[in-house]
C-alpha positions in Angstrom: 13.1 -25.1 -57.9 10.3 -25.0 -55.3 8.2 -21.2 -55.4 8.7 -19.0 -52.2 6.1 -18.4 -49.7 5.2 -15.2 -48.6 5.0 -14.5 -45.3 1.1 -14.5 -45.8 1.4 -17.7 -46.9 3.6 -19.0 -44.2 1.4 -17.5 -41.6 -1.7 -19.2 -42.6 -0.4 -22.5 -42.0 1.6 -21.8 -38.7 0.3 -23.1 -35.9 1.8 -22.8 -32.4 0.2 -26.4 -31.2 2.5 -28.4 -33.7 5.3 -27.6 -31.0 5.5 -28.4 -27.2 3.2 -26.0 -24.9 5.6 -23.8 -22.5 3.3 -21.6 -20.1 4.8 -18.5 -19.0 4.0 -16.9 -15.0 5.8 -14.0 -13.4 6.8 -14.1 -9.7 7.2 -11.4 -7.3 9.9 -10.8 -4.1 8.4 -8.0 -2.8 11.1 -7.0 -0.2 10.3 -4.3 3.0 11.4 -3.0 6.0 9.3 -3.8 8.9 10.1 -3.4 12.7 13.6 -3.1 11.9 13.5 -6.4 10.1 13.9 -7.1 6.2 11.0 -9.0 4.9 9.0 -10.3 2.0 5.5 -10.9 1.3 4.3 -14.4 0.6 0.9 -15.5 0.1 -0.6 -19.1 0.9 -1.5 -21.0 -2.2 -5.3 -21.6 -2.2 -5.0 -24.3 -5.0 -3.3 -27.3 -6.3 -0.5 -27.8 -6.9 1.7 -27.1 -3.6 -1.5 -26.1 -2.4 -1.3 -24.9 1.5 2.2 -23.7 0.9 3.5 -19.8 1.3 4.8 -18.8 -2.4 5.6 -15.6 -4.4 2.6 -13.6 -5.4 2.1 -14.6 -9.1 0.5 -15.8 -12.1 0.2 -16.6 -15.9 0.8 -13.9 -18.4 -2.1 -13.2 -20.6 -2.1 -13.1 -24.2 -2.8 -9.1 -24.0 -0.2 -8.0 -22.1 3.6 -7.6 -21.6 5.5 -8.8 -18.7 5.7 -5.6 -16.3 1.6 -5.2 -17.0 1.3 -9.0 -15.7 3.3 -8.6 -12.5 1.2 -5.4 -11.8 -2.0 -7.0 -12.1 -0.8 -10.3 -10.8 0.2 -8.3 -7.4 -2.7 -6.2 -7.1 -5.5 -9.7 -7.8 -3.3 -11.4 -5.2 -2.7 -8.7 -2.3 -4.0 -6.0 -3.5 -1.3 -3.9 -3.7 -0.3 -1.2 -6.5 3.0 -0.3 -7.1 3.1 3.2 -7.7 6.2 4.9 -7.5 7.7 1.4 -5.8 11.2 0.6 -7.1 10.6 -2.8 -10.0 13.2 -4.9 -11.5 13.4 -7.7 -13.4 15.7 -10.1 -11.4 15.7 -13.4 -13.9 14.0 -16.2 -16.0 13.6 -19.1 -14.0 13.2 -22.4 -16.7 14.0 -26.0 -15.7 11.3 -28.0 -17.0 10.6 -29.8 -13.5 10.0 -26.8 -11.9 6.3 -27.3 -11.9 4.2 -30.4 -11.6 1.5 -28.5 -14.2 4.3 -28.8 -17.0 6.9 -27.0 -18.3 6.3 -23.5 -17.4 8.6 -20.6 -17.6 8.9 -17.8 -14.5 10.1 -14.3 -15.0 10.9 -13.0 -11.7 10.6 -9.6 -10.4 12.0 -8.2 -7.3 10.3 -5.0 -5.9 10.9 -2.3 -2.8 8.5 -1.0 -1.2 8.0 1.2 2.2 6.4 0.0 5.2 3.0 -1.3 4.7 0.2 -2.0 7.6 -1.3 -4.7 6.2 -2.3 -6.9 3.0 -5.4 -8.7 1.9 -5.5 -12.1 0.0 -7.2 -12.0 -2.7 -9.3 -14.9 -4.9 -6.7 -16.8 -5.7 -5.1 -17.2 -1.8 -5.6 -18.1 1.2 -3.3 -15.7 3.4 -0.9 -12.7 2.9 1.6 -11.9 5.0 5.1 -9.9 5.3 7.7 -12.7 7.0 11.2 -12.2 7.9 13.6 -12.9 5.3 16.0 -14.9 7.5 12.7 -17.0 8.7 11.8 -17.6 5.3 15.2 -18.7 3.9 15.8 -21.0 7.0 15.8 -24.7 6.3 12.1 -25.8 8.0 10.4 -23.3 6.4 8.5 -24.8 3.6 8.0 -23.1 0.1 6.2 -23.9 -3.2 8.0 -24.4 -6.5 11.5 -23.6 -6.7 10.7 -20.0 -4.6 13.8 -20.4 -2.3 15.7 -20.0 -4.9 13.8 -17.1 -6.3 14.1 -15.9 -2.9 17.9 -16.5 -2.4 18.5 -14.7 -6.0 16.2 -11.6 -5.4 17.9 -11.2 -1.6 21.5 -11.1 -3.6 20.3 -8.6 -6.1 19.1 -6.2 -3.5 22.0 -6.5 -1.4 24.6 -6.0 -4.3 21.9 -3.4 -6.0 22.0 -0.8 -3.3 25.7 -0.8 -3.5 25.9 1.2 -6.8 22.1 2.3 -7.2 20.6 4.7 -5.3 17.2 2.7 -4.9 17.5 2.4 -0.9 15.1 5.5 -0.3 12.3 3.3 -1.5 12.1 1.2 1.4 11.5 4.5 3.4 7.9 5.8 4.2 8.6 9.4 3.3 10.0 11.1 0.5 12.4 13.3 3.0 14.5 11.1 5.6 17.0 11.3 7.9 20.6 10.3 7.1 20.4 7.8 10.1 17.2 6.7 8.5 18.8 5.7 5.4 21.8 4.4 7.2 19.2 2.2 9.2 17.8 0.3 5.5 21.7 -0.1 4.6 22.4 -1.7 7.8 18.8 -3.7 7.5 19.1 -5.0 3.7 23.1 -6.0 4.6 22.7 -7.3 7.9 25.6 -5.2 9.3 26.5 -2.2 11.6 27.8 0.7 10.3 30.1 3.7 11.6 27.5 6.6 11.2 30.3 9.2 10.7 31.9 6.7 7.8 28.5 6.6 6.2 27.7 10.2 5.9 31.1 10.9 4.7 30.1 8.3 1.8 26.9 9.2 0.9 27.6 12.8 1.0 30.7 12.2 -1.3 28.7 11.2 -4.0 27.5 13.7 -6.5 23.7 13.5 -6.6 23.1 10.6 -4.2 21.1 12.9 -1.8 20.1 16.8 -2.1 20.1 18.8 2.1 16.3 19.9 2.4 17.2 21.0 5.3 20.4 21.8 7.1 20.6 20.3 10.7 20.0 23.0 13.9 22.6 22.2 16.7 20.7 24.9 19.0 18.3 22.3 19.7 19.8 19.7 18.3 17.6 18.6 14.7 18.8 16.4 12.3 19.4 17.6 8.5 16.9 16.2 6.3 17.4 14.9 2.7 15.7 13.6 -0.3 16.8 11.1 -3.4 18.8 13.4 -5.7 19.3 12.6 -8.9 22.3 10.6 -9.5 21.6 7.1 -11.2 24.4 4.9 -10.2 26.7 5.8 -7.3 30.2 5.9 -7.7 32.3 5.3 -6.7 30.3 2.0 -5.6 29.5 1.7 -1.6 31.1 -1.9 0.2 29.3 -3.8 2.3 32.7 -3.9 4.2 34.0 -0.7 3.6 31.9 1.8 5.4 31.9 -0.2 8.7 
């Protein structure tokens, strides 16, 4: 009968380096309305590899820190950007081993809205930032680092199916109070369809929560109402993409 080691024991003569190295990076699709248009922020790689090609803002995770930290600091190095009170989710791990020529290195990808912003800066590690049209980006000549369409493809998908049952759309707006043609406008932008103003009021004002009146709308001289986020979490039942047209 052989003795048991203690975890002390077993600990002491661990070490990570016996097994294969897997890196681990986080990626951003940081999604935004601008001139009417959805959009995503890309930055030009300033190194090898893919160097010269528009990617995700990203990096490696440090040692110290957990996943969420690393996407925050990874997005403020690259563009300088904070997130704030910016809507963040998780979107998925991303692992096939030939995803990057460095070696087998693991992505957790992120998808994040935010509201119009004027401008963003590169920082050390690119060459160029800049906000480009989804549908440009996705469109078969333009030419992206790593596997990032995909990332791009999956983050677009989550966003459009997200704001169906979530009430996350405010957070592509600038201000905390809107309009409800405002919010109407990021439904029809994020979707990429028209939709019957009267059939969309009717909806959002049918869920419990999904917006609180800050002010009532004045037909004397003709002023919209004006809302804010309430505070339902999920909306339900769920809008259709199709069924508020």
């Amino acid at each position: 009968m052989t003795n048991a080691q203690t975890e002390e024991e077993f600990l002491s003569k661990y070490n990570l380096k016996d097994y294969p190295s897997v890196g681990v990076t986080v990626d951003l699709s940081v999604f935004t309305i601008r001139d009417g248009e959805l959009s995503i922020l890309l930055i030009e790689r300033g190194g090898h590899p893919e160097k010269g090609k528009w990617a995700l803002p990203g990096g490696f995770v440090e040692t110290t820190e957990d996943l969420f930290t690393a996407a925050s600091r990874e997005l403020e190095e690259e563009v300088g950007l904070t997130l704030d009170e910016s809507y963040l989710e998780q979107l998925q791990t991303y692992g096939n081993p030939n995803r990057d020529k460095r070696g087998y290195i693991v992505s957790v990808a992120y998808v994040a809205l935010v509201p119009h912003i004027s401008g963003v800066t590169a920082g050390s590690d690119a060459n160029n930032a800049h906000f480009f049209n989804v549908d440009e980006v996705l469109s078969d000549d333009f030419e992206l680092a790593f596997d990032h369409r995909q990332i791009i493809t999956d983050g677009l998908e989550r966003v459009r199916a997200k704001i169906e049952y979530a009430p996350i759309a405010h957070h592509f707006l600038t201000d905390d109070v809107f309009t409800m043609s405002e919010l109407r406008k990021v439904y029809e932008t994020v979707w990429g369809v028209d939709l019957t103003p009267s059939n969309f009021r009717r909806k959002v004002q049918s869920v419990k929560g999904f917006v609180e009146t800050v002010k009532a709308s004045a037909k004397s001289n003709r002023q919209p109402a004006l809302y804010k986020a309430g505070d339902a979490e999920v909306i339900y039942p769920p809008l259709q993409r199709g069924g508020i047209s």
